[in-house]
C-alpha positions as CSV (number, residue, x, y, z in Angstrom):
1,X,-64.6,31.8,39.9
2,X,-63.8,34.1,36.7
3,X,-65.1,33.4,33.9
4,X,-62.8,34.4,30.7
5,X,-65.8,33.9,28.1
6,X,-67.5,36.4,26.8
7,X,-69.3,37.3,23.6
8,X,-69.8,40.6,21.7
9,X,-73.6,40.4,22.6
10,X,-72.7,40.4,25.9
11,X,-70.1,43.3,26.2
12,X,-70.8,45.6,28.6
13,X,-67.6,47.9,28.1
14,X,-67.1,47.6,24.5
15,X,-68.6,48.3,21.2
16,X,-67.2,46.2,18.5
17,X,-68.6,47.5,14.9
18,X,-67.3,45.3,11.7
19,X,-67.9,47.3,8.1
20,X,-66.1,45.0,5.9
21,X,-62.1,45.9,6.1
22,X,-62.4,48.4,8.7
23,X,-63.6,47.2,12.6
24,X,-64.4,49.8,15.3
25,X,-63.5,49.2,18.9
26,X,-65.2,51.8,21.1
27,X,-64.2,51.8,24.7
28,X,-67.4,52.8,26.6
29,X,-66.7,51.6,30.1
30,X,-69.5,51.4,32.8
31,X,-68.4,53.0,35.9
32,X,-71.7,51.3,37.7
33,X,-70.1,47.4,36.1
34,X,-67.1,47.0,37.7
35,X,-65.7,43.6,37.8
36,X,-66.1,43.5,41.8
37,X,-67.8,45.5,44.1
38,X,-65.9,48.3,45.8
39,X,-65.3,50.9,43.2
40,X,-66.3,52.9,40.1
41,X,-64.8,52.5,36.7
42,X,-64.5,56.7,36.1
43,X,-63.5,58.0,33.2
44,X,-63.2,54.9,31.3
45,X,-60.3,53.4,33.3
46,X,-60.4,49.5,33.3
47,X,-60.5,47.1,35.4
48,X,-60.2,42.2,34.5
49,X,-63.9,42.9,33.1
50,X,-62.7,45.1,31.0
51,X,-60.1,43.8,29.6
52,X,-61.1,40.2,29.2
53,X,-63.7,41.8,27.0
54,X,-61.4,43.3,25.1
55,X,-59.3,40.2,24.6
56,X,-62.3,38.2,23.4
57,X,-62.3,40.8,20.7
58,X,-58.8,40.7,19.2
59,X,-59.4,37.0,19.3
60,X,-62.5,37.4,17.4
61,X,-61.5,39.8,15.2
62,X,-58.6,37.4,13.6
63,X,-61.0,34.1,13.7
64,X,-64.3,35.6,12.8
65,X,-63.5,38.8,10.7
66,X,-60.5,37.6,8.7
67,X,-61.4,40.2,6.2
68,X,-60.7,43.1,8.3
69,X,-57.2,44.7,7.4
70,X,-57.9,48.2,9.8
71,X,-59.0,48.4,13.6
72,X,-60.0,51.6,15.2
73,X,-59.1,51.8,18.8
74,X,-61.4,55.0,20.4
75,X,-63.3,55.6,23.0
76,X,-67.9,56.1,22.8
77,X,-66.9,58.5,25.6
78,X,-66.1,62.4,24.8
79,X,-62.8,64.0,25.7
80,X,-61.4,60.8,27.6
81,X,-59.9,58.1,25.7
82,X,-58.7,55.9,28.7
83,X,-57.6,56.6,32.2
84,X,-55.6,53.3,32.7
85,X,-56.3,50.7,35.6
86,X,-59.1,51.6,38.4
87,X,-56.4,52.9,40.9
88,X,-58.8,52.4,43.6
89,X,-59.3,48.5,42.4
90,X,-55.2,48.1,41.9
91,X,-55.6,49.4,45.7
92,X,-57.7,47.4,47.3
93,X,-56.0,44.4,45.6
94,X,-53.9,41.6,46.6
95,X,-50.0,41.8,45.1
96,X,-50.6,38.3,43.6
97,X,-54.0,39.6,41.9
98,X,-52.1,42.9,40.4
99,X,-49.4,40.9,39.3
100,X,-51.5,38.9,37.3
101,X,-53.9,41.6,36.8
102,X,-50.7,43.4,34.7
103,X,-49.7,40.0,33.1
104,X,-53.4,39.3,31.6
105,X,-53.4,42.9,30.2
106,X,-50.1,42.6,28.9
107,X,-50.9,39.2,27.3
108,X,-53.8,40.9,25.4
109,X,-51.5,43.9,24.3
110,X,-49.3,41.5,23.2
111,X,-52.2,40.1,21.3
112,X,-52.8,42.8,19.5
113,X,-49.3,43.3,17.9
114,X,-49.3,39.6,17.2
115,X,-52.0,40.7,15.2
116,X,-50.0,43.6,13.2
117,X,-47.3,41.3,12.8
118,X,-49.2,37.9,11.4
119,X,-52.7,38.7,10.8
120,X,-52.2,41.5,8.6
121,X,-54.6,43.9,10.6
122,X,-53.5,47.7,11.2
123,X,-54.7,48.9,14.5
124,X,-55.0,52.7,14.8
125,X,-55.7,54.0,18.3
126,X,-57.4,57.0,17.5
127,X,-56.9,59.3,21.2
128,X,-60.3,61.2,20.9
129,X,-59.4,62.2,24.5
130,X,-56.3,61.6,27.2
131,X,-54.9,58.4,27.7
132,X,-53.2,58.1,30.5
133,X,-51.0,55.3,32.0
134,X,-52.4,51.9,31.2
135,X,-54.9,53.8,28.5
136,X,-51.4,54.9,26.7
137,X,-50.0,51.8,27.4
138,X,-53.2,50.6,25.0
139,X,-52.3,52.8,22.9
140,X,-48.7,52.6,22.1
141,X,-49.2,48.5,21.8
142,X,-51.2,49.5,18.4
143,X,-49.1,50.1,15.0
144,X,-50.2,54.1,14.8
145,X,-51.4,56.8,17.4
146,X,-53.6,59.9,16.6
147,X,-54.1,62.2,19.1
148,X,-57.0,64.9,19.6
149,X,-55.7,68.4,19.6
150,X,-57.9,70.4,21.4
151,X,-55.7,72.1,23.9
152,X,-56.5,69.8,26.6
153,X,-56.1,65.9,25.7
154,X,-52.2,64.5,26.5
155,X,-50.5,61.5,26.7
156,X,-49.3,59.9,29.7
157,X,-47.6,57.5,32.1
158,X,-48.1,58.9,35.2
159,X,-47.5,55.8,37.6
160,X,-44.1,56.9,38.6
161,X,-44.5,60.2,40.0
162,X,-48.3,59.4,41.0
163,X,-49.1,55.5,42.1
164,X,-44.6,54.6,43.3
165,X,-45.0,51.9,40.9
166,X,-44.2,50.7,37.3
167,X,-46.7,51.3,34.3
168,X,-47.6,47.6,34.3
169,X,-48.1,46.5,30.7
170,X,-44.4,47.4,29.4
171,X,-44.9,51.1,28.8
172,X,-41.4,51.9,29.6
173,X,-40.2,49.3,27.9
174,X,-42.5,49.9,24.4
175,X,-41.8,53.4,24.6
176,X,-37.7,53.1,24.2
177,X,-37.6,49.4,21.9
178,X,-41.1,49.9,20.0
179,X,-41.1,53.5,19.5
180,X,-37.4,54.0,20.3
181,X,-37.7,57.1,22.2
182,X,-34.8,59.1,22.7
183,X,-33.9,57.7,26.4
184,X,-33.7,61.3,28.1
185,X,-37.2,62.0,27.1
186,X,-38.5,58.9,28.2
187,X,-36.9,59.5,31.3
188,X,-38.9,63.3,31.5
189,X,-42.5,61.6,29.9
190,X,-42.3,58.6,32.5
191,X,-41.9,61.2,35.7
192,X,-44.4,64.2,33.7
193,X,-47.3,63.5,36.2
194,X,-49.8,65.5,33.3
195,X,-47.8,63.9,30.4
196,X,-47.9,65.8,27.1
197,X,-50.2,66.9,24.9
198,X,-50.8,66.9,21.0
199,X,-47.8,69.2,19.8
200,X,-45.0,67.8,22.6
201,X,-46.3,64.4,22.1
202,X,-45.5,64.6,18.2
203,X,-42.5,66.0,19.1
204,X,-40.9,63.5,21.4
205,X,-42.7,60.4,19.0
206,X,-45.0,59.7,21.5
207,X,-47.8,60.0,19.0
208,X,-47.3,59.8,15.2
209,X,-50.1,62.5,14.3
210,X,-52.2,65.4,15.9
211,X,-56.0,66.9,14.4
212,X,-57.9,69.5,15.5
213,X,-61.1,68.0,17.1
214,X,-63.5,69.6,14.3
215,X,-61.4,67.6,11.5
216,X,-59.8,64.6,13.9
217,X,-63.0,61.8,12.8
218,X,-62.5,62.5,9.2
219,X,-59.0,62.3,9.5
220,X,-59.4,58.6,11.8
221,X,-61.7,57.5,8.8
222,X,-60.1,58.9,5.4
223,X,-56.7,57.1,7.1
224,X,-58.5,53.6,8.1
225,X,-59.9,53.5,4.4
226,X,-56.8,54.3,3.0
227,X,-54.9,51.5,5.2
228,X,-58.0,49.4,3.7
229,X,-57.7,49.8,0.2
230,X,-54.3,48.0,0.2
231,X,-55.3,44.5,-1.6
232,X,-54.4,41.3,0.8
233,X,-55.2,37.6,0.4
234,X,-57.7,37.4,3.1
235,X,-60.3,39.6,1.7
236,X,-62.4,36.9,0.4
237,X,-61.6,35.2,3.5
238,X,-65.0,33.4,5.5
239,X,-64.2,33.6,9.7
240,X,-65.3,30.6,12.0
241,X,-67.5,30.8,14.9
242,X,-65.4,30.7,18.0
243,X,-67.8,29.0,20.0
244,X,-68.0,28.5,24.1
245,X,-65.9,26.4,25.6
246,X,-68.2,25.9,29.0
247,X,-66.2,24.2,31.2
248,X,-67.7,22.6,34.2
249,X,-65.9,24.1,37.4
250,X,-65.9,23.8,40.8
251,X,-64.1,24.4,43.3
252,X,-61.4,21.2,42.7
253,X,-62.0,20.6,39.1
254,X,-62.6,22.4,35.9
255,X,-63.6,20.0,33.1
256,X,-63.3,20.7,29.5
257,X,-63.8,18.5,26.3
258,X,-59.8,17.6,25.6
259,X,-58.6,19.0,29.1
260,X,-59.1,18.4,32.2
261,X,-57.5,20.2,35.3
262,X,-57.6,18.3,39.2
263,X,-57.1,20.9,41.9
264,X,-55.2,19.6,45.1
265,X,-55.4,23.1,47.5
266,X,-53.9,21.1,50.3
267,X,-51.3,19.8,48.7
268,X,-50.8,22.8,46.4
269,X,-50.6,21.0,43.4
270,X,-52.8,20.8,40.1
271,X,-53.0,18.2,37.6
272,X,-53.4,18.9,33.8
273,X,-55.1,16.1,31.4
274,X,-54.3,17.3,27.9
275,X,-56.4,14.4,25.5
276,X,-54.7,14.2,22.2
277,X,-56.6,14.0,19.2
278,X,-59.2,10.9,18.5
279,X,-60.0,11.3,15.3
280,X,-57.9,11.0,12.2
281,X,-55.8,14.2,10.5
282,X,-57.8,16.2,8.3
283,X,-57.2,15.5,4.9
284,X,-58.2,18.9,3.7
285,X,-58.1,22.6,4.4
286,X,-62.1,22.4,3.7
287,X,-62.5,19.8,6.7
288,X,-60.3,22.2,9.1
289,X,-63.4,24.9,7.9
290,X,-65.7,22.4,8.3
291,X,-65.0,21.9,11.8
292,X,-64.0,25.6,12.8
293,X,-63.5,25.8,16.4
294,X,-64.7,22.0,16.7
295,X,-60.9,21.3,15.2
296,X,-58.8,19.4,17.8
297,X,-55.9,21.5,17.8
298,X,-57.5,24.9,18.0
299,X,-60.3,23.7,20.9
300,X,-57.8,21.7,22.6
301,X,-55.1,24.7,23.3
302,X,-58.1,27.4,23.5
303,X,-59.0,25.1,26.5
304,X,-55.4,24.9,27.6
305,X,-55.3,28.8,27.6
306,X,-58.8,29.5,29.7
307,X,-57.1,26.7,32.0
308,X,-54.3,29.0,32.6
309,X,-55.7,32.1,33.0
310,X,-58.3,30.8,35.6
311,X,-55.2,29.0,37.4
312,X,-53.7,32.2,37.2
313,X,-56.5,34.1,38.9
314,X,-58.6,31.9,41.1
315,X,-56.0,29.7,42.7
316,X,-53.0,31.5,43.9
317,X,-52.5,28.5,46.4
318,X,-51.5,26.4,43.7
319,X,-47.5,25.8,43.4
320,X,-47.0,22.9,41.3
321,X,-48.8,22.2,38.1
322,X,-47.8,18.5,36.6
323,X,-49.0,17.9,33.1
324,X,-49.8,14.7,31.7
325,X,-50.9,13.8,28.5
326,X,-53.2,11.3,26.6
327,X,-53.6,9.8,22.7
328,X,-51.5,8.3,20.4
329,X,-48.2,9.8,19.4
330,X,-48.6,8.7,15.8
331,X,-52.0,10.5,15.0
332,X,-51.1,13.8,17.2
333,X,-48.1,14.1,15.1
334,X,-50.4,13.6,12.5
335,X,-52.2,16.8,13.4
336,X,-48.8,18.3,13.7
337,X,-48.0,17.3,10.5
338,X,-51.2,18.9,8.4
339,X,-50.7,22.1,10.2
340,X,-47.1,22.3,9.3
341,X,-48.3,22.0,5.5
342,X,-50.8,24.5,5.3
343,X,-50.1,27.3,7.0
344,X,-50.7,29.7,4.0
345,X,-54.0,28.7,4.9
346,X,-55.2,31.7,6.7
347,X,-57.3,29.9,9.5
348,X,-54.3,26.8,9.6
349,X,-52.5,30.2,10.0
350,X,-53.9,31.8,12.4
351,X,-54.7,28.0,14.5
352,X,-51.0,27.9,14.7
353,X,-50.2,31.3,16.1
354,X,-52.9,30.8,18.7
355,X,-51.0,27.9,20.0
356,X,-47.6,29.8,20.1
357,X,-49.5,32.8,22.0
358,X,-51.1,29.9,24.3
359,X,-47.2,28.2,25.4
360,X,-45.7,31.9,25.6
361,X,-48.4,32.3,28.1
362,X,-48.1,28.7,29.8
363,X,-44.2,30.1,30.0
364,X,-45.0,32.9,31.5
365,X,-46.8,31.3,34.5
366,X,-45.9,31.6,37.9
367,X,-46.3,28.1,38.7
368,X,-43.8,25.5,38.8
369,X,-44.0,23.0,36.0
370,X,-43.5,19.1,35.5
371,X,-44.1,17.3,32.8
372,X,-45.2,13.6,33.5
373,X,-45.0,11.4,30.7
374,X,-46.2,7.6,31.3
375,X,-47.9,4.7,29.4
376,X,-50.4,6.3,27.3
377,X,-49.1,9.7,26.7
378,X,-48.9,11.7,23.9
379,X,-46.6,14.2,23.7
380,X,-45.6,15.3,20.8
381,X,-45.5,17.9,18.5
382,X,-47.4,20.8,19.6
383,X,-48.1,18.5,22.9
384,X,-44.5,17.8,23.3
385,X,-44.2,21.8,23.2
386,X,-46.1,21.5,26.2
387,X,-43.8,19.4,27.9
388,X,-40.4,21.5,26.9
389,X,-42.0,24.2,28.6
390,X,-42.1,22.5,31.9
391,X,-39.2,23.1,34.7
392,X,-38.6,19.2,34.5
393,X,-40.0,16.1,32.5
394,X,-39.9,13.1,34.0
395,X,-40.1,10.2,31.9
396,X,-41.1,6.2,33.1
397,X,-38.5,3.8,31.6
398,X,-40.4,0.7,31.7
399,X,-39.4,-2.1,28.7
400,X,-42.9,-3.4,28.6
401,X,-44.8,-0.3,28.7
402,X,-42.9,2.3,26.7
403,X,-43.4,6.0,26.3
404,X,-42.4,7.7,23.7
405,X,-41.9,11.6,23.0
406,X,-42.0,13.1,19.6
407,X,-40.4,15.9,18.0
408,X,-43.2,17.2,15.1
409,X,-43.3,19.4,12.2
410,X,-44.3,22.3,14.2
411,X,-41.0,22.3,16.5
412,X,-38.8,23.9,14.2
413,X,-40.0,27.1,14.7
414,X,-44.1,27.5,14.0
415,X,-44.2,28.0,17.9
416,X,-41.9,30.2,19.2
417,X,-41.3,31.9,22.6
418,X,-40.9,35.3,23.9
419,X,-37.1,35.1,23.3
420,X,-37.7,34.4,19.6
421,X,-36.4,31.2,19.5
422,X,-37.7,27.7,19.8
423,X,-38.2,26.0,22.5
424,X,-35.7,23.6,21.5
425,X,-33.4,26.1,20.8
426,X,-33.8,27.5,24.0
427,X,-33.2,24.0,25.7
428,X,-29.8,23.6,23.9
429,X,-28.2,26.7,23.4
430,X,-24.8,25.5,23.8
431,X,-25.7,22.8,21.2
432,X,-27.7,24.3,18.3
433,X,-26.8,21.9,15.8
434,X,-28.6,19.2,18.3
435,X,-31.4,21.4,18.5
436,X,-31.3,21.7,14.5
437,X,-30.9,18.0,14.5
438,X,-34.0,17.2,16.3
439,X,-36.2,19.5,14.3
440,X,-35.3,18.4,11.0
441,X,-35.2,14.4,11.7
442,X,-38.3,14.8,13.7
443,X,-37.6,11.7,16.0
444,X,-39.8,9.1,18.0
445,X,-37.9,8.3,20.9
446,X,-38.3,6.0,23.7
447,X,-37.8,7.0,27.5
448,X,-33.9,5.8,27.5
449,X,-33.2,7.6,24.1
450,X,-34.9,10.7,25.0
451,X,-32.8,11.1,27.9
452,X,-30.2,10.6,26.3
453,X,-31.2,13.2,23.2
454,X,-31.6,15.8,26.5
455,X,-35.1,15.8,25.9
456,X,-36.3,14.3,29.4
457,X,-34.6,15.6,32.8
458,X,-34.7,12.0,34.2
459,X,-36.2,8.5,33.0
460,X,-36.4,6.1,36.4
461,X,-37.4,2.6,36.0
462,X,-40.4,1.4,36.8
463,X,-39.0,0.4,40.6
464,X,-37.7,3.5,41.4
465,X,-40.5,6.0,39.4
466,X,-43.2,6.2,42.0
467,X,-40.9,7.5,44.7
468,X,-38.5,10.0,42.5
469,X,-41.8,11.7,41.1
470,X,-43.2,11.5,44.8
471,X,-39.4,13.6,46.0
472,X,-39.2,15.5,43.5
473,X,-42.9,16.6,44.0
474,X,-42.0,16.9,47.9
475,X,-39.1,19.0,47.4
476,X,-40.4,21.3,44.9
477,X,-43.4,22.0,46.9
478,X,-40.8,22.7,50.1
479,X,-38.9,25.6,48.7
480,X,-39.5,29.3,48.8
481,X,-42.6,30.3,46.5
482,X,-41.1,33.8,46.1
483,X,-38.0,32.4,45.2
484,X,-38.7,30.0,42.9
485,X,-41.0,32.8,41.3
486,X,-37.9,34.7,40.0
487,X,-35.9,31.5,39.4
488,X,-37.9,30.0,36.4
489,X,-38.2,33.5,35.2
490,X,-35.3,34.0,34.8
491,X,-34.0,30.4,33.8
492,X,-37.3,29.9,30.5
493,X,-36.1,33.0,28.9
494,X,-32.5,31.7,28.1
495,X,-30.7,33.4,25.0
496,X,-31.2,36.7,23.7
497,X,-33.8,39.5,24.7
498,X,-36.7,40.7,22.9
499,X,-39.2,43.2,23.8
500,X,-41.8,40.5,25.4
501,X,-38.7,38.8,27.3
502,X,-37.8,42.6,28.9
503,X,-41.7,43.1,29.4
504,X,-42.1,39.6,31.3
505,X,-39.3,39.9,32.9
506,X,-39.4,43.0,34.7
507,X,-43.3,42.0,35.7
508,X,-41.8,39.2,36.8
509,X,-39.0,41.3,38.9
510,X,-39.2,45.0,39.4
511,X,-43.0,45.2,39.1
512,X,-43.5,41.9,41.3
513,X,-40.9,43.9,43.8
514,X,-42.2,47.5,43.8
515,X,-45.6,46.3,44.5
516,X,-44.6,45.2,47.7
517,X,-42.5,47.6,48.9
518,X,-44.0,49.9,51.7
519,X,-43.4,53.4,49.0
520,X,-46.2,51.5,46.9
521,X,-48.7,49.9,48.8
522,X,-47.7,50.3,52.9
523,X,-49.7,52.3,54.8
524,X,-48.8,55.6,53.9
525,X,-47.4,54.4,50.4
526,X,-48.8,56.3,46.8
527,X,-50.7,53.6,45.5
528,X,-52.6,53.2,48.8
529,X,-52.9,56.9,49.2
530,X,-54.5,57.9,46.0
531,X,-57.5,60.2,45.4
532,X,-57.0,61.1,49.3
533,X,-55.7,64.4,50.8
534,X,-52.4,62.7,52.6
535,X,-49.3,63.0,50.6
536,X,-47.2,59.3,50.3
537,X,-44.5,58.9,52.9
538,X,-41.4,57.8,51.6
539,X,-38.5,55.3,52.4
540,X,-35.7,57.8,50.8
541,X,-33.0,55.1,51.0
542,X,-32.7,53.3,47.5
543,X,-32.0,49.9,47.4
């Protein structure tokens, strides 16, 4: 089983160094550690260990350093900033391990501009050596890039022309919407097997600045403290202790404090228990401190999120996830409520943004989703968020035991998907004033009226409900996993693009696709030949 928790203590890649506004990140990979056996992590290329190290960082970096307005990417290692993903691990892998391998990395790049964007942290990647495919994919997902110019380090993204496959954590895509690279260059960088280095680079805007090596650490430092001085509301700010979640797993169960997931590998399915909250709404910012991590909403989707990623990674079998829920509606919207209030808070703040980044990555699973919502549930709120971004929700219509579904405070726009929009938003598009309806009246509706607000895909009495989950169930679980795959990636991300939904996407598509064609990873394909002295054989007809 993976385990996704880790602790700065316990890094074995990465240095994390916090000097009041200013954090250090030092990449110093163990080419002896990788996260399996079967290959060495050379010249600071990264492998799940890695980067579910460096995750934990970012993470702790916006709950326990709020203070901190600059991060310094670099690398502890001399003349090598990063060498991207452990070819000879993406090798020996399985396509559904890469795939996910690329969406976890790109989840925690994605993490790190979410931070730029809400947390009011700068990250500099300071290139004290190459980076080259996913190490400049690292780079280019930070708000600035300085590059060592000492006639040797470059910049690349060498998968093309090397590897027959896709840089994996949207470097195309950053390098023409992020950086908006003049297309025609991208096109020449992307198929530049030795990239370019510190004056090209500058030139294309593939960097934003170059230094000599002898002046390129006072250059990193005299920039960070300037980015530092800038006053900002946090910097009398006092972080929370993110403390362990330690589930108890086995091989058919992983049990948290508010979650609870059943594994069924026969039948393919898993079943998620979300708990609602049992105590009363805070009725201060100072009890939200109080509690830290302890505070239901934040423990209860930081659960959710490990949940995912380890469904993600260690059961591929899996098909079907149905989600149920538990509590009161009253005292979750409650919760929903409070949060809603006090989001200039910077921890309410930053709470609320964890739970976004948490559904963007429950959309962006490759499962199929239900929502089942019966006597006793609770969604609602950021719960019902949960349930909006299933496939389906079923709903039990059932006079003397009602459900109820409830649209909170945090549904008109505090949680927003890849696409930009809400997820009610997204569910209407041909009817925004419903959707604008629904968040401002903030409605408690029973099975019968949510169906008929759109809100439930079907509401069956209680006569016909065990046997129209139990088909519906059947069915889903009879149909193509590969096609279903691109199906509910394509149909979540209705509306308008953004940079994540391109990114996702095409993991989604083109990556999930070239991954498995024979160019790639057949027996004489690039990916499987690297590092060896046959050339790749190609397939020359495209497609």
């Amino acid at each position: 089983m993976t385990d996704f928790e880790t602790h700065p203590d316990r890094y074995v890649h990465w240095q994390l160094h916090v000097d009041g506004p200013i954090a250090r990140l030092l990449m110093d990979v163990k080419e002896d550690r990788p996260h399996r056996e079967g290959y060495r992590l050379k010249l600071n290329s990264y492998d799940l260990g890695v980067d579910i190290e460096l995750a934990d960082a970012v993470q702790r970096l916006r709950f326990e350093h709020p203070q901190v307005k600059v991060v310094v990417l670099s690398s502890a290692n001399p003349r090598i900033f990063c060498a991207g993903a452990n070819i000879l691990m993406l090798g020996s892998s399985t396509h559904g391990f890469k795939v996910n391998f690329c969406k976890f990395t790109n989840d925690t790049r994605c993490s790190i501009e979410n931070a730029s964007a809400h947390s009011g942290q700068r990250w500099i990647a300071a290139l004290n050596g190459t980076a080259s495919g996913g190490g400049y994919e690292l780079a280019i997902s930070c708000d600035e890039i300085h590059l060592v110019d000492d006639g040797n380090s470059a910049v690349s993204l060498p998968e093309v022309p090397l590897l027959g496959v896709l840089p994996g954590t949207g470097g195309l895509t950053r390098l023409v919407d992020k950086r908006k690279i003049r297309r025609d260059l991208a096109d020449c960088f992307s198929t530049l097997a030795e990239g370019c280095k510190a004056k090209k680079a500058k030139e294309w805007k593939l960097i934003d600045a170059f230094h000599p090596r002898s002046k390129f650490d006072h250059a990193i430092a005299e920039r960070a403290t300037a980015l530092a001085k800038v006053p900002a509301p946090r910097d009398a700010a006092r972080g929370i202790r993110l403390t362990p979640l330690a589930p108890e797993v086995s091989a058919d169960r992983l049990a948290y404090r508010h979650v609870t997931v059943a594994i069924d590998s026969g039948r393919r399915v898993a079943q998620i228990e979300i708990r609602g909250p049992q105590e009363q709404a805070p009725r201060s910012i100072d009890d939200v401190h109080a509690l830290g991590s302890d505070f239901w909403t934040l423990r209860a989707f930081r659960e959710l999120d490990d949940a995912l990623c380890r469904l993600r990674l260690d059961f591929p079998e899996i098909g079907l996830v149905l989600f149920r829920t538990k509590g009161d509606v009253d005292r979750t919207i409650a919760f929903d409520r409070f949060l809603a209030e006090n989001r200039a808070d910077w921890l309410v703040g930053e709470i609320v943004h964890f739970v976004a980044r948490t559904l963007r990555r429950l959309d962006g699973t490759a499962k199929s989703l239900f929502a089942i919502v019966e006597p006793g549930s609770a969604f609602a709120g950021s719960l019902l968020e949960v349930a909006l971004a299933c496939d389906r929700i079923y709903a039990l219509s059932d006079a003397s035991r009602p459900v109820h579904l409830a649209v909170g405070a945090t549904n008109g726009g505090a949680l927003p998907m890849g696409n930009g929009l809400t997820r009610l938003q997204s569910r209407f598009l041909a009817d925004p004033a419903h959707a604008a309806k629904l968040a401002a009246e903030q409605p408690k509706l029973d099975a019968a009226a949510s169906l008929g607000a759109g809100l439930v895909t079907a509401a069956p009495d209680e006569i016909d409900w065990d046997d129209e989950v139990r088909v519906a169930i059947e069915e889903r679980l009879s149909l193509s996993p590969d096609a279903l795959t691109g199906m509910e990636a394509s149909l979540r991300f209705a509306g308008p693009e953004t940079l994540d939904t391109k990114i996702y996407g095409r993991l989604s598509a083109w990556q999930n696709w070239i991954f498995i064609r024979p160019n790639a990873t057949g027996e004489h394909g690039a990916l499987k030949l690297y590092g060896q002295p046959d050339r790749p054989k190609f397939d020359w007809k495209r497609t």
